[in-house]
C-alpha positions as CSV (number, residue, x, y, z in Angstrom):
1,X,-1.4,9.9,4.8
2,X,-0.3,6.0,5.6
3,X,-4.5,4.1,5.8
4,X,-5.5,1.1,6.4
5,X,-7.8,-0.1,4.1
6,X,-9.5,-3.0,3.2
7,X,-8.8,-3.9,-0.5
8,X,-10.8,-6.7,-2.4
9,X,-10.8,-8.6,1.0
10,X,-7.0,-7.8,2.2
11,X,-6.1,-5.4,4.8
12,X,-3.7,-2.9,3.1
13,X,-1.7,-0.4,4.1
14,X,-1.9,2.8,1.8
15,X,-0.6,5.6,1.1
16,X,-3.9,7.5,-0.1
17,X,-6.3,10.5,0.0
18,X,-8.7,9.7,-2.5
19,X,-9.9,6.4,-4.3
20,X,-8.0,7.9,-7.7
21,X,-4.7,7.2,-5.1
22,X,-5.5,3.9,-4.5
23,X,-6.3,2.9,-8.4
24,X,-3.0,4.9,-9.4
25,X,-1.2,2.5,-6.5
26,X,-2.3,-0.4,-7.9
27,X,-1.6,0.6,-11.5
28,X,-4.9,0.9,-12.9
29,X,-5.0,4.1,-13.9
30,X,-6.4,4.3,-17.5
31,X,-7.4,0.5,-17.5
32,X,-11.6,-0.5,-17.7
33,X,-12.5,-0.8,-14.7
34,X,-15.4,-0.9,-11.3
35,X,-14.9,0.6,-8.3
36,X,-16.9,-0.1,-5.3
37,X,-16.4,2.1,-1.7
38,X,-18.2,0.8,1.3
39,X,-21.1,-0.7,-1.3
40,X,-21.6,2.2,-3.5
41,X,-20.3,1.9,-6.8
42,X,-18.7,5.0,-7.9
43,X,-18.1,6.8,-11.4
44,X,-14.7,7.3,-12.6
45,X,-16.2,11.0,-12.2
46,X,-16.2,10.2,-8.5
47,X,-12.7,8.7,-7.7
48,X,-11.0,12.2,-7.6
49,X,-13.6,13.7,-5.1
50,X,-14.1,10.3,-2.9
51,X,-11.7,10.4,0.3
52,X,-10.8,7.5,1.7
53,X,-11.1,6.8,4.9
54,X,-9.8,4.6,7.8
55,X,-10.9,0.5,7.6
56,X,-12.7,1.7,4.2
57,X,-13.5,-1.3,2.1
58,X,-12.8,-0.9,-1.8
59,X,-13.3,-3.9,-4.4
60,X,-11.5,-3.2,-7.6
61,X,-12.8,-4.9,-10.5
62,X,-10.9,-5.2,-13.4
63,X,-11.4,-6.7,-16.9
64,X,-9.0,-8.9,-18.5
65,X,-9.8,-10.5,-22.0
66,X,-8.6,-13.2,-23.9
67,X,-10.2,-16.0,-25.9
């Protein structure tokens, strides 16, 4: 289902069901990091069972290193 959602800031539009869609869309599937949905941060445990909804706003956190 096509979803408007509000990704670290920017209005995208999705195809997604669940926040594991929208991680898998943006190729961070795997990588370390923190999800946030509408203020709650979730546990990776969460992301398969969390729909997403219309206007929902996700921050995707993810860690880069380097020295």
């Amino acid at each position: 289902m096509l979803m408007v959602l509000v990704i670290n800031g920017q209005k995208q539009e999705l195809k997604a069901r669940t926040i594991q869609d929208v991680i898998v869309h943006y190729g961070l599937a795997g990588k370390p990091i923190v999800v946030e949905a509408d203020g709650a941060v979730l546990t990776a445990g969460e992301w398969e069972t969390t729909t997403v909804r219309q206007d929902m706003q996700i921050e995707l956190v993810h860690f880069v290193g380097g020295g």
